[in-house]
GUDOLUM-782185 format. One record per residue (C-alpha): residue number from 1; residue in one letter; x, y, z. Coordinates in Angstrom, 2 decimals, decimal comma. Each point is the difference from the previous one (the first is absolute). Layout:
// residues N
R resi resn       X       Y       Z
R  NUM    A       X       Y       Z
...
END
This chain:
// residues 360
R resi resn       X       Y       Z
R    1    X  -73,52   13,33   47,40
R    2    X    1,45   -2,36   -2,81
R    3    X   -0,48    1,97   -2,52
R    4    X    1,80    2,68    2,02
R    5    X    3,31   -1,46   -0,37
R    6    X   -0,04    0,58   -3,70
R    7    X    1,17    3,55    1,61
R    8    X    0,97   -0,12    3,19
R    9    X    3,35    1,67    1,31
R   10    X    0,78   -3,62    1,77
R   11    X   -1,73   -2,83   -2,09
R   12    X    2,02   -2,62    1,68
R   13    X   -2,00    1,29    3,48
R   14    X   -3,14    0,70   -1,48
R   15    X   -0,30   -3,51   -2,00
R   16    X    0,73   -1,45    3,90
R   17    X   -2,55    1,89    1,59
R   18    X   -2,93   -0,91   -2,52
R   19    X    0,77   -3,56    0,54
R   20    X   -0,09    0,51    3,73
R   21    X   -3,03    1,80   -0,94
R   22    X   -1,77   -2,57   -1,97
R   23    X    0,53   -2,48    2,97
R   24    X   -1,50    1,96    2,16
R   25    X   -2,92    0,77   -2,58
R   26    X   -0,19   -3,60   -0,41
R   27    X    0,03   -1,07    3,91
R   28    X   -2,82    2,34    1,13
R   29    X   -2,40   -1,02   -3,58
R   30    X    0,64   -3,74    0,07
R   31    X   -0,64    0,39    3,91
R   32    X   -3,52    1,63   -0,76
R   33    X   -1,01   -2,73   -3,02
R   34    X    1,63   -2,56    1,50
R   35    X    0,60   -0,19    3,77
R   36    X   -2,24    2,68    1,91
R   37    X   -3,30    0,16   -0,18
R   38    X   -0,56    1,71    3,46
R   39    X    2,29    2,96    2,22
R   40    X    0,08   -3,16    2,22
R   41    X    1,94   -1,62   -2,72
R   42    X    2,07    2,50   -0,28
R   43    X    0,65    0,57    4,03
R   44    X    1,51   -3,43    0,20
R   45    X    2,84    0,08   -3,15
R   46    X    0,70    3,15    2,29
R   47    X    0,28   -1,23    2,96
R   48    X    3,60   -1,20   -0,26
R   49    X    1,73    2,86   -1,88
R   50    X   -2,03    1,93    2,87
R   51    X    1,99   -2,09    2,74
R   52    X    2,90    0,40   -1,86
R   53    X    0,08    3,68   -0,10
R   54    X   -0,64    0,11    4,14
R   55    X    2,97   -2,19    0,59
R   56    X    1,92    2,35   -2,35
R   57    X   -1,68    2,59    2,66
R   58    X    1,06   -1,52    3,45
R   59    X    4,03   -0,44   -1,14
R   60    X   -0,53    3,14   -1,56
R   61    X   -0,73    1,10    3,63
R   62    X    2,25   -2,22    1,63
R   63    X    3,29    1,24   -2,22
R   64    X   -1,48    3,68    0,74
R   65    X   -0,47   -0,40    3,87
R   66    X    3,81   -1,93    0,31
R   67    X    1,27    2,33   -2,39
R   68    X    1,49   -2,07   -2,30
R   69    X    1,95    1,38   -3,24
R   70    X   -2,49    1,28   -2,81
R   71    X   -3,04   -0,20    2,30
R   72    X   -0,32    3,82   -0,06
R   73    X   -0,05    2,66   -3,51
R   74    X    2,64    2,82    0,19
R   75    X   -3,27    2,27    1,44
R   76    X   -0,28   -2,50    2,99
R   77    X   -3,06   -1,63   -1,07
R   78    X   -0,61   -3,66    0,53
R   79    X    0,42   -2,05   -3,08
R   80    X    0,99   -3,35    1,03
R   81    X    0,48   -2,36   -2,67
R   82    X   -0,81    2,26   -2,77
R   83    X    1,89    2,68   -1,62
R   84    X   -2,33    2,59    0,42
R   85    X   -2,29    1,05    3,07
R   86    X   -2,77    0,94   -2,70
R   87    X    0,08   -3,32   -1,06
R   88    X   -1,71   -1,02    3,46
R   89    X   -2,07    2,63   -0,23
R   90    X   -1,49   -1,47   -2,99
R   91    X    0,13   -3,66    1,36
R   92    X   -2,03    1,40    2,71
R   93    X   -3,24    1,10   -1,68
R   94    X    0,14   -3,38   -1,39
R   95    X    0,15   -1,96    2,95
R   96    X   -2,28    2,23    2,69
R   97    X   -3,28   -0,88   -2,34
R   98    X    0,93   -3,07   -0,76
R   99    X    0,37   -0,64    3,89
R  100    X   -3,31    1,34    0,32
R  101    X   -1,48   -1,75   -2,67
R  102    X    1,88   -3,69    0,80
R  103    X   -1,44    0,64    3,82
R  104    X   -3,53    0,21   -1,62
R  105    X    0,69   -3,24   -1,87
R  106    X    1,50   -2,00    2,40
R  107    X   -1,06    1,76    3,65
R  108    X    3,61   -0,89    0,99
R  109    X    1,12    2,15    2,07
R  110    X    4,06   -0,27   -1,46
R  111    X   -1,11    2,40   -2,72
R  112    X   -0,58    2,99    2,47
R  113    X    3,36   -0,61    1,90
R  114    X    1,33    0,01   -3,90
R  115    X   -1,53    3,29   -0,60
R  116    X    1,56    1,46    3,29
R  117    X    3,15   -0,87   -1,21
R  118    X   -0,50    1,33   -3,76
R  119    X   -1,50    3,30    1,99
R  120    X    3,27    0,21    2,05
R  121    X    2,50    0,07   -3,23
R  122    X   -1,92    2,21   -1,52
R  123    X    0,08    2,53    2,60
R  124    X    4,18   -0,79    0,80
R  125    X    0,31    0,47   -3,90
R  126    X   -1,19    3,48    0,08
R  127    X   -1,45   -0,43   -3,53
R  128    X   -2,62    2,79   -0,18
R  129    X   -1,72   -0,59   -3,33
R  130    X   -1,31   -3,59    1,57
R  131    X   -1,22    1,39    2,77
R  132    X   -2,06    2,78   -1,99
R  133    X   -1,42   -2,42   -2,45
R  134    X   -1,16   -2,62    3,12
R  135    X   -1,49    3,08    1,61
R  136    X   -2,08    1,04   -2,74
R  137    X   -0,74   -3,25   -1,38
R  138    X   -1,35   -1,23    3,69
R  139    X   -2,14    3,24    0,27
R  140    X   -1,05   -0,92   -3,85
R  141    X   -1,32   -3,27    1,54
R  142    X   -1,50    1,50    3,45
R  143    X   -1,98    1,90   -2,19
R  144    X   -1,63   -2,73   -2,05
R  145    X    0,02   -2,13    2,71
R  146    X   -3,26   -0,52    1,94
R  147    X    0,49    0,10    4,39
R  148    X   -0,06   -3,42    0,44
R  149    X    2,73    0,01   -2,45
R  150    X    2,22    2,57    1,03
R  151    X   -0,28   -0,08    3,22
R  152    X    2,26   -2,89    0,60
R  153    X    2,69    2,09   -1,83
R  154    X    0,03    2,99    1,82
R  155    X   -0,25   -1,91    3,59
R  156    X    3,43   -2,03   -1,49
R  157    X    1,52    3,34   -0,74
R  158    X   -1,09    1,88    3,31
R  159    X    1,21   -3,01    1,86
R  160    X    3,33   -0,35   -1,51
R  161    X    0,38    3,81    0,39
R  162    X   -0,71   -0,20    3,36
R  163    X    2,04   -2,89    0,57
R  164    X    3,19    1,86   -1,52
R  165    X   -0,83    2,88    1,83
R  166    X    0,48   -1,83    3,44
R  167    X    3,48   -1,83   -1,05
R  168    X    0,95    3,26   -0,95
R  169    X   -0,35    1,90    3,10
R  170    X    0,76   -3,30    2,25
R  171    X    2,06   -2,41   -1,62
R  172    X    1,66    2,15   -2,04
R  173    X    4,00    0,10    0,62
R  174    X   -0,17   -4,42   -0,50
R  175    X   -2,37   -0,39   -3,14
R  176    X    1,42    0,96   -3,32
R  177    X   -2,80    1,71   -1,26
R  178    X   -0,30    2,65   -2,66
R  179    X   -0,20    3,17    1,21
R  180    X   -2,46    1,83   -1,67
R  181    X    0,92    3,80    0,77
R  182    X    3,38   -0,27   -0,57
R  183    X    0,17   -2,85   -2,96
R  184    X   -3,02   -0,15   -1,90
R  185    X   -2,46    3,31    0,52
R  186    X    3,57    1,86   -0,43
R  187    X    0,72   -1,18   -3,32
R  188    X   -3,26    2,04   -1,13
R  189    X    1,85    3,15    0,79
R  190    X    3,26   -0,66   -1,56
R  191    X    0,99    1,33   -3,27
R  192    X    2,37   -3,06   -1,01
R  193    X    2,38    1,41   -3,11
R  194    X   -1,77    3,34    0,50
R  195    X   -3,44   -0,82   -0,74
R  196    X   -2,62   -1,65    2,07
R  197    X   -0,57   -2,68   -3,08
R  198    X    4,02   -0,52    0,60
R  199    X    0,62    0,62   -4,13
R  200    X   -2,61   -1,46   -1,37
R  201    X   -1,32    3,29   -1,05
R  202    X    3,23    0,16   -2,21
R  203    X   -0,14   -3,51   -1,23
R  204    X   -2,95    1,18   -1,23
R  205    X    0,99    2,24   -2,15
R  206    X    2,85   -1,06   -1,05
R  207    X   -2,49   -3,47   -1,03
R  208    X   -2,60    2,50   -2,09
R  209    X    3,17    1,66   -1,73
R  210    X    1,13   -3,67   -0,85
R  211    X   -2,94   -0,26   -1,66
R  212    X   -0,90    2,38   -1,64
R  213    X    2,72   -0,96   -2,14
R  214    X   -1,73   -3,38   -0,67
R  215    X   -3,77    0,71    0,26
R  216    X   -1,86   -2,43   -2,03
R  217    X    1,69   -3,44    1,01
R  218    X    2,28    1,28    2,88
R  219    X    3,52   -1,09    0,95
R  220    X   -1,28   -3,71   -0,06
R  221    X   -1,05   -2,18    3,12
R  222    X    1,72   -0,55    2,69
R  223    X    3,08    2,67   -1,24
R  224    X   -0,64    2,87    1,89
R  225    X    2,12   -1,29    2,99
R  226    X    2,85   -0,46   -2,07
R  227    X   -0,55    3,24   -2,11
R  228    X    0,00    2,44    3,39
R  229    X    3,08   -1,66    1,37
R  230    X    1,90    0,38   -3,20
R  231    X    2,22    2,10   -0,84
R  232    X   -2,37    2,37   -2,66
R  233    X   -1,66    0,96    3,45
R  234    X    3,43    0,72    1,64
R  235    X    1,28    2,10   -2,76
R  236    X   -3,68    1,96   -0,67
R  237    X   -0,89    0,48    3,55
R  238    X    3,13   -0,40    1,94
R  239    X   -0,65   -2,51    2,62
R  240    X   -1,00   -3,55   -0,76
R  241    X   -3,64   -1,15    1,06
R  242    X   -1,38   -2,65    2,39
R  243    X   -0,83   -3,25   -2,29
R  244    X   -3,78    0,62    0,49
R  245    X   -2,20    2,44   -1,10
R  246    X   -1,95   -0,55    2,81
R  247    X   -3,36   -0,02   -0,75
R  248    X   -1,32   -2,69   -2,22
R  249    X   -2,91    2,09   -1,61
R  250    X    2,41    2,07   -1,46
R  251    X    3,37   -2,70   -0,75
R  252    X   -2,95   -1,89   -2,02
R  253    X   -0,74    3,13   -2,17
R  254    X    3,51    1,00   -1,05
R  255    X    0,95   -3,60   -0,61
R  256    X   -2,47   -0,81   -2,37
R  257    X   -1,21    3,42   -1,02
R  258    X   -3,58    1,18   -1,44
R  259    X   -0,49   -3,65   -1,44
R  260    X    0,06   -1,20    3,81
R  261    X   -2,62    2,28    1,39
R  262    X   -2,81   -1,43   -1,17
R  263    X    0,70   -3,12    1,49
R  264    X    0,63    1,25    3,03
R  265    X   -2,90    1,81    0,32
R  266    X   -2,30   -2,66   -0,70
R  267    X    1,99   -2,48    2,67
R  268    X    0,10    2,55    2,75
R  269    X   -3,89    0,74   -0,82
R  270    X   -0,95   -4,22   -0,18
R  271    X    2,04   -0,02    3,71
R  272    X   -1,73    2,85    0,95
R  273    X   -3,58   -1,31   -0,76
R  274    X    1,01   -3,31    1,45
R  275    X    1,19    0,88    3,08
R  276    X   -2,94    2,62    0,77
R  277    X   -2,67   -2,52   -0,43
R  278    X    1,20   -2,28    2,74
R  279    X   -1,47   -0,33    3,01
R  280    X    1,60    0,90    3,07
R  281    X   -1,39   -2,85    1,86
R  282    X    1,72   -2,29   -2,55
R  283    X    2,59   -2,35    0,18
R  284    X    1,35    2,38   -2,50
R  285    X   -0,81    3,26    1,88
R  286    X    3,95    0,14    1,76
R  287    X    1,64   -0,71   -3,46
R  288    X   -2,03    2,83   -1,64
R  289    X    1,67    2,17    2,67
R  290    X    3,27   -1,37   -0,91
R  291    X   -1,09    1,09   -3,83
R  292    X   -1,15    3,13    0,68
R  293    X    3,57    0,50    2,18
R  294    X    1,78   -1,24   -2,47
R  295    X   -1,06    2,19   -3,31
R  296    X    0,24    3,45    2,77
R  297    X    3,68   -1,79    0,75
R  298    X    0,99    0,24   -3,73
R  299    X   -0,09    3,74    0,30
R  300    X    3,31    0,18    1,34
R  301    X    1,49   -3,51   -0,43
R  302    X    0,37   -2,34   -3,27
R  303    X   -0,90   -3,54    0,88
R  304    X   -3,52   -0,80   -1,45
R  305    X    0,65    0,28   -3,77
R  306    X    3,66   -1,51    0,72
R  307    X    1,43   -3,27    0,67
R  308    X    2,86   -1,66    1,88
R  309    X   -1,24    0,11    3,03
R  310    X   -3,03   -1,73    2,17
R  311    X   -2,46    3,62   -0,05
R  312    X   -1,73   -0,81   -3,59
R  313    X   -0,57   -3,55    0,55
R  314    X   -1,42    0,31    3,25
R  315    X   -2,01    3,68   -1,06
R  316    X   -1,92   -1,20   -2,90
R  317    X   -0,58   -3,53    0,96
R  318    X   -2,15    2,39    2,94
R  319    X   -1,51    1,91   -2,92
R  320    X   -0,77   -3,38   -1,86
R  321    X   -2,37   -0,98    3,82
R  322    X   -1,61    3,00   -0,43
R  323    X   -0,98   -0,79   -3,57
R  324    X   -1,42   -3,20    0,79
R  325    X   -1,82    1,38    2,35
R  326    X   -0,98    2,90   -1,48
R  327    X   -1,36   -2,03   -3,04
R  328    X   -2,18   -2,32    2,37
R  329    X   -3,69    0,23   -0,96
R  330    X   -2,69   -0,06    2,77
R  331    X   -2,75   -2,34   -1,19
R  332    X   -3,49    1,27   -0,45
R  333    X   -2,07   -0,95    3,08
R  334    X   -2,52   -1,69   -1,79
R  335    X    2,71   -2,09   -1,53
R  336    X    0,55   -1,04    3,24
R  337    X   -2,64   -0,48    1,13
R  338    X   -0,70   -2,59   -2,85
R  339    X    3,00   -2,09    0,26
R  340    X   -0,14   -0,27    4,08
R  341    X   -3,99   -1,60   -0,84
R  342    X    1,39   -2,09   -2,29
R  343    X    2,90   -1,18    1,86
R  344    X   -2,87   -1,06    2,97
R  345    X   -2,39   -1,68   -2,47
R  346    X    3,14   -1,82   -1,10
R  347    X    1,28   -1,12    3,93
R  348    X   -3,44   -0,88    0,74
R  349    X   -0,49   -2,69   -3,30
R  350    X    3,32   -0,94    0,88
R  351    X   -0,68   -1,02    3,84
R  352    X   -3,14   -2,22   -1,73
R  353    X    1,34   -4,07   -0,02
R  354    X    0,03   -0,90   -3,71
R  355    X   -0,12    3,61   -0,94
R  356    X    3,53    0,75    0,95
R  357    X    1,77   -2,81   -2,50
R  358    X   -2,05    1,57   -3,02
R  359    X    1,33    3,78    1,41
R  360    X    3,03   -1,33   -0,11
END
């Protein structure tokens, strides 16, 4: 990325975003040499930014529900304090498995209450991507999971569907809840700008056409944002394009060109391998749903290879648990066995008077 701006069509922005870059590169490897050497490590330098983001959630809620200024996109979707109602969508697969994974830390029973209220914005944001890439990645982990393990997860989920069920059909004119018919299932019908994928499908090509014109190092990092909402889009395609290419596989590839697809490949196939060798009984098992959610999420949104906002930090510091305990090594049994006899021959000289000062 910084040899990128020796080309790029913004150098001031792409200089910016490889420092950004670099910090963030340097955060998540000093935090695996220096700082974690367990997911539980990891769990707890999480555990305020985690807090941080469900406050964001409840005023979020509270601006939405009092309908405050701002609180709600020009589509009618909840957004809150952000400028986008895809932007909680994201926040959301963050903070569900993290709730999930903080309650198997901690047994505290504020983290489920937290992941009822990170479940309600993201059904009042109506962000459908999210709720695809939680669906498949929970299934992903049902799957792997053994009974004892999933079961817990799919009595949670047929209890809070039940539960929503009844305030729907009793308590329903007082509660401000979504309503999924008519807000959030709806949304999978509409063809927003014409197509279901509300554009994207043209972003898309209009991104490919960008570069084709730049194919071995790209339009530089971080530029394409500023490329489609300039005016050489206007004039060649007649309407100026959203500042996002929206989807991260793809903004990666035509900002750095055929010289960035090799490193992609290899960090998406390291993540990959990480994340499918943790157990789902694991500390880590929630936050390699949130991974797994996360890299599905990219196919439509540009967060995880991108910085200025919390979704990187948060997504590979999840990807750095699973790494650590993916790279765990089971000792040999006999191994074991060995130092557990040793350890009792030890105690027992120890416990002998004028044995245990010479131990010592």
């Amino acid at each position: 990325t910084g040899v990128s701006t020796l080309w790029s069509m913004d150098p001031v922005e792409t200089a910016a975003q490889t420092v950004m870059l670099t910090c963030l590169v340097v955060i998540i490897q000093g935090g695996l040499t220096r700082r974690w050497s367990t997911p539980e490590d990891v769990l707890d330098d999480l555990t305020g930014p985690f807090w941080l983001i469900t406050a964001s959630f409840v005023l979020s809620l509270v601006a939405f529900w009092t309908g405050q200024p701002g609180a709600t996109g020009y589509t009618g979707r909840m957004q809150g304090l952000f400028n986008n109602p895809n932007v909680v969508g994201m926040l959301t697969v963050l903070t569900l498995p993290l709730a999930w994974a903080l309650f198997r830390q901690t047994r505290s029973w504020l983290y489920p209450v937290a992941g009822v209220i990170s479940a309600v914005a993201l059904l009042l944001c109506g962000s459908r991507t999210p709720i695809v890439a939680m669906a498949i990645a929970l299934v992903w982990f049902t799957l792997r999971s053994p009974l004892r393990t999933a079961a817990p997860v799919l009595y949670a989920g047929a209890l809070a569907g039940t539960a929503y069920l009844f305030a729907i059909f009793v308590f329903r004119a007082p509660l401000p809840l979504p309503d999924l018919q008519e807000g959030t299932l709806a949304r999978f019908a509409q063809n927003e700008g014409g197509t279901a994928l509300n554009l994207r499908d043209v972003i898309w090509e209009v991104s490919l056409d960008l570069w084709a014109q730049h194919p071995l190092g790209g339009l530089g990092y971080g530029a394409a944002p500023g490329v489609l909402t300039s005016d050489l889009t206007f004039s060649t395609y007649g309407f100026t394009i959203p500042p996002s290419v929206h989807n991260g596989y793809l903004q990666w590839f035509i900002e750095t060109g055929l010289l960035g697809l090799l490193p992609l490949l290899a960090l998406l196939c390291v993540t990959v391998a990480a994340v499918y060798q943790v157990p789902a009984a694991s500390i880590a098992g929630p936050m390699a749903v949130m991974a797994v959610a996360g890299l599905l999420l990219q196919v439509t949104e540009s967060a995880t290879f991108g910085t200025g906002q919390p979704f990187p930090y948060l997504f590979w510091a999840c990807v750095a648990a699973c790494t650590l305990t993916a790279s765990r090594r089971v000792p040999h049994p006999t191994a074991d066995r060995t130092q557990t006899t040793r350890s009792h021959h030890v105690d027992a000289h120890a416990q002998i008077p004028g044995r245990a000062r010479r131990h010592r």
